[in-house]
C-alpha positions as CSV (number, residue, x, y, z in Angstrom):
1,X,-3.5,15.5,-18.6
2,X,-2.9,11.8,-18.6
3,X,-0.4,9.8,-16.8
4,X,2.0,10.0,-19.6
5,X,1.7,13.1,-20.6
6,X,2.2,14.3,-17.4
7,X,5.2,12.6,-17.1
8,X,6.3,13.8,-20.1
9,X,5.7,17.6,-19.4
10,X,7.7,16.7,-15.7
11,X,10.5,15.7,-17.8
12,X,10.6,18.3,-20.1
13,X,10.7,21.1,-16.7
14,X,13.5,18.9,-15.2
15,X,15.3,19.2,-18.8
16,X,14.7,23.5,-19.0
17,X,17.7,25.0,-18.7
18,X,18.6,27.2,-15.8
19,X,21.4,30.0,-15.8
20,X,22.5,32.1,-13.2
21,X,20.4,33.1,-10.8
22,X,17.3,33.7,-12.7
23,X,14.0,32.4,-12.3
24,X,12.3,34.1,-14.8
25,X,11.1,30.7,-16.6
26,X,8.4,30.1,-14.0
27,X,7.4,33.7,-13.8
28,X,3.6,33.6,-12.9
29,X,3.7,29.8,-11.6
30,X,6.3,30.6,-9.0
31,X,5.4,33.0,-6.5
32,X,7.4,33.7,-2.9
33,X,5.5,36.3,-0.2
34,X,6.5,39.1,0.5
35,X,9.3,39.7,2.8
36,X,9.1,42.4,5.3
37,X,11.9,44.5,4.4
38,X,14.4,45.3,0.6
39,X,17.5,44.0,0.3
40,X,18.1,46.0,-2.4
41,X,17.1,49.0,-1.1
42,X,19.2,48.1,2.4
43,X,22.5,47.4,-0.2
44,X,21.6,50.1,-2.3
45,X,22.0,52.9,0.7
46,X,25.2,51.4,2.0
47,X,27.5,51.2,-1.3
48,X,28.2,55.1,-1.7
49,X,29.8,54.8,2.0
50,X,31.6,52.2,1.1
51,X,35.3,52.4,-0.9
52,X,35.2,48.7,-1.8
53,X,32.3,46.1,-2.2
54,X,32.2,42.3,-2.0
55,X,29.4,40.4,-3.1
56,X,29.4,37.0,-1.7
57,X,27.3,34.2,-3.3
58,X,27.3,36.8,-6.3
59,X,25.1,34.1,-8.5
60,X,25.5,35.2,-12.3
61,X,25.7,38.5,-10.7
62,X,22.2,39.6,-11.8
63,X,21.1,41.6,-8.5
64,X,24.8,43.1,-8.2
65,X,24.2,44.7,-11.8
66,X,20.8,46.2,-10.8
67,X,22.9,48.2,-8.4
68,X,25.5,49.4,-10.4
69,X,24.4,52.3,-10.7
70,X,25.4,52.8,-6.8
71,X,28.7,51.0,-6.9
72,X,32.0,51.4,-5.1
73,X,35.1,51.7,-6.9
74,X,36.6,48.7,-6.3
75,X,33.8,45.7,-6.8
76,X,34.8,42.4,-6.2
77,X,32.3,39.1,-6.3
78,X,32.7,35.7,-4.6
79,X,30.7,32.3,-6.4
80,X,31.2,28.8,-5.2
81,X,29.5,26.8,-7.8
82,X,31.6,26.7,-10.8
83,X,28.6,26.6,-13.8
84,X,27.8,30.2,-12.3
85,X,31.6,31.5,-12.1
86,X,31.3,31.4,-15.8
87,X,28.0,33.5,-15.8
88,X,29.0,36.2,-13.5
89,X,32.3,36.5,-15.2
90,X,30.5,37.2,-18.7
91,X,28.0,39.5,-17.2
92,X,30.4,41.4,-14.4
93,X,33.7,41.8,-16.2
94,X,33.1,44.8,-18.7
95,X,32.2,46.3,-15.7
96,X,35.3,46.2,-13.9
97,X,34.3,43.5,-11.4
98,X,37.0,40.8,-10.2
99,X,34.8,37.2,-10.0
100,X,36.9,35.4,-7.6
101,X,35.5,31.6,-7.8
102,X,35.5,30.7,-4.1
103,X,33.9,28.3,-1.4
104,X,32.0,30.0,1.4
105,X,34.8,29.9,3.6
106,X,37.5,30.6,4.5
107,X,37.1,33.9,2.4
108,X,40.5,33.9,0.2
109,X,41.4,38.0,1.3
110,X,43.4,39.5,3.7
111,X,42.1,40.8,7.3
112,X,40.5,43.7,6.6
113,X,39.9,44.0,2.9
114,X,36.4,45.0,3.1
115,X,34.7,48.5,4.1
116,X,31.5,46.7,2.8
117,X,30.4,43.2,2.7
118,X,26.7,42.0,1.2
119,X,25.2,38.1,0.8
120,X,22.3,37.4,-0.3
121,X,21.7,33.7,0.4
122,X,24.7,32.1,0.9
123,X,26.7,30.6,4.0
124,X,29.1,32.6,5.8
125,X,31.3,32.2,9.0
126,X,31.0,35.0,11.1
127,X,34.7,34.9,12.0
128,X,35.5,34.9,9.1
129,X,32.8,38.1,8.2
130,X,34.9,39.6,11.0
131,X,38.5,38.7,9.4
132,X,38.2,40.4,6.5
133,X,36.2,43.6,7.4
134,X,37.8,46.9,8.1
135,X,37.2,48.7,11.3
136,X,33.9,50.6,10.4
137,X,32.9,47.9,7.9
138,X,29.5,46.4,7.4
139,X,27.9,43.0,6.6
140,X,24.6,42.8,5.3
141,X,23.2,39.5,4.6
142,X,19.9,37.7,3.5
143,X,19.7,34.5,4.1
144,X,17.5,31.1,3.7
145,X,16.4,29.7,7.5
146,X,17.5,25.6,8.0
147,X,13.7,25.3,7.9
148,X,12.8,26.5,4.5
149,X,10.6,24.6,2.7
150,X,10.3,21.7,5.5
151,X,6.9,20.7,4.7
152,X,8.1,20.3,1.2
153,X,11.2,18.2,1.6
154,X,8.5,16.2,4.0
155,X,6.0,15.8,0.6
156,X,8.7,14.9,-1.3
157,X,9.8,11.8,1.3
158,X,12.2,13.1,2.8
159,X,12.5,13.0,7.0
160,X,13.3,16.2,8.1
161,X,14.7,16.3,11.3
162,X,14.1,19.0,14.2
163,X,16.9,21.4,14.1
164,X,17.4,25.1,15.5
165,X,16.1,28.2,13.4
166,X,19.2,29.3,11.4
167,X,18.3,33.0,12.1
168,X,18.9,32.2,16.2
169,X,22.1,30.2,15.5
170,X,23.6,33.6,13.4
171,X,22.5,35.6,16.4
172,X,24.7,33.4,18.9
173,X,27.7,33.1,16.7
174,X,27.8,36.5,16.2
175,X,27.5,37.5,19.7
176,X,30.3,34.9,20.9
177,X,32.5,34.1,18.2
178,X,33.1,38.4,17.1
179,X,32.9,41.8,18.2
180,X,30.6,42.6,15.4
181,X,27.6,45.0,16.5
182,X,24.3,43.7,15.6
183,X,22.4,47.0,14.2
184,X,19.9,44.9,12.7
185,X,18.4,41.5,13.1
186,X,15.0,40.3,11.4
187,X,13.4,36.9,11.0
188,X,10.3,35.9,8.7
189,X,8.1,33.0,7.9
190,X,6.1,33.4,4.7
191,X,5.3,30.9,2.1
192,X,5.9,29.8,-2.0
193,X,3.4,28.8,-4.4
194,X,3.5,26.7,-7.1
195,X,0.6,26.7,-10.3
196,X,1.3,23.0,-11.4
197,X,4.0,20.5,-10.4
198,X,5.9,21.2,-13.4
199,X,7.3,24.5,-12.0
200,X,7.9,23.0,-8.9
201,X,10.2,20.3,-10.6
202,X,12.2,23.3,-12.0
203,X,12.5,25.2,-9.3
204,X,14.0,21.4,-7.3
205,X,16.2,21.1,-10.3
206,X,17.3,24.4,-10.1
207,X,18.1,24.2,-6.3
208,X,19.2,20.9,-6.1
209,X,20.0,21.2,-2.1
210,X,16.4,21.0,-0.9
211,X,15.8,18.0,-2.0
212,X,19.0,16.1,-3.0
213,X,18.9,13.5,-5.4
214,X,15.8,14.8,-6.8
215,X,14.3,13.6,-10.3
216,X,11.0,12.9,-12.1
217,X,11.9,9.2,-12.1
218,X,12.8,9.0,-8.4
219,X,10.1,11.0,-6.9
220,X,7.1,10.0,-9.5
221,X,4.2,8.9,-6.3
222,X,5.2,11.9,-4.7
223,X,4.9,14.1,-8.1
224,X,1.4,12.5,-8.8
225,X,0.4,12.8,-4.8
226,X,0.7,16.9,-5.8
227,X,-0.8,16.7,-8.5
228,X,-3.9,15.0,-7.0
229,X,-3.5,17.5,-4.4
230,X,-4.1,20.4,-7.4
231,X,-6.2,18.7,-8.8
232,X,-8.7,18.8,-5.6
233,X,-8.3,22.5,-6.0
234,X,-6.0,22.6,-3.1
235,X,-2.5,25.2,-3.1
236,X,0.7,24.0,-3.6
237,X,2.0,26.1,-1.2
238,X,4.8,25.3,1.6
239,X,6.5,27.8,4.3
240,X,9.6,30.1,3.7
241,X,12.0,31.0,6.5
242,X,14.4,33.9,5.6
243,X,16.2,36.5,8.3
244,X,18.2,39.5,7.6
245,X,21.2,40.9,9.9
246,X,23.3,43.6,9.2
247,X,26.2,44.1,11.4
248,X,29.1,46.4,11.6
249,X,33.2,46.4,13.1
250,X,33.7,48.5,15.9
């Protein structure tokens, strides 16, 4: 393509509406490794035990409908940014499920309202984890490493600093700040791919954190540096950093 129409195609991807949690729009140009273990599967076996669920970071509530089918009585579901409150209220609500539109913390329950607690990729406090679960209560939680994407934010302009791995951070919190038992603790480095720069200007729009301030017209040179990059026949491809912990309350 040329210059403009590049620019043009850029535009229209940073334009593409996004709702929810769902990154179906770049299906087949988006592509994340695989991860060593199901967080699905994990939630999937806990939620009969459970009498009450929370789903924090709940999104438009697309994962927690593909467990329905294993769901508590009570369901309740957390979501900070407000465009997706909306969503997961539409798609949750004939099913019974309260949508509480909330911040990551403090959690707005009382101690101990939770026999089971699940996040999948959104911040926590482990006090506060520990607050609000019932003696016997479990957290299980997914979540994106401080280093995701570095190399990305670095090919973007950013400077990225040198920090500590989020997954070891959770592990010391949790072992100082609670009495929360560890039953299971897992970190892993993989990688995304991109097909063309267009998906990846998408997938910065749609996650507007890793690179904030983001747009085709601020970050043009760095857009057409990838695309050279392609175009040499080389991957767009940059790390991933997730861990999983589950823990439980004595």
């Amino acid at each position: 393509m040329e210059r403009d129409a590049l620019i043009a195609f850029w535009q229209a991807e940073e334009a593409a509406p996004f709702r929810g949690w769902d990154f179906s729009y770049v299906n087949g140009r988006f592509h994340e490794s695989d991860l060593p273990w199901d967080y699905i599967a994990l939630a999937r076996d806990l939620l009969p035990q459970a009498r009450n669920v929370l789903d924090m970071g709940t999104g438009g509530g697309e994962r927690l409908l593909t467990l329905r089918d294993a769901w508590p009585p009570t369901v309740i579901a957390t979501e900070g940014w407000l465009p997706n409150v909306t969503v997961a209220a539409q798609n949750l609500s004939p099913f019974g499920v309260r949508v509480v539109a909330a911040e990551r913390h403090p959690l707005p329950f009382a101690p101990q309202s939770f026999a089971l607690i699940i996040n999948r990729h959104t911040g926590y406090r482990s006090g506060d984890i520990a607050r609000v679960l019932t003696p016997g209560g479990v957290f299980l939680t997914q979540q994106i490493d401080a280093l995701w994407a570095w190399n990305l934010q670095v090919a973007l302009g950013m400077r990225v600093k040198k920090r500590p791995s989020s997954y070891e951070l959770a592990l010391h919190y949790f072992e100082t700040e609670t009495d929360l038992v560890i039953e299971q603790a897992v970190a892993n480095t993989g990688t995304m791919t991109f097909a063309d720069v267009g998906a990846l200007v998408y997938y910065l729009k749609a996650i507007p954190w890793i690179v904030p301030g983001f747009t085709v017209a601020t970050h043009l040179p760095y857009l057409f540096a990838l695309q050279e990059k392609l175009d040499r026949g080389e991957l767009l491809q940059f790390e991933t950093r997730q861990y999983l912990l589950k823990a439980s309350k004595p």
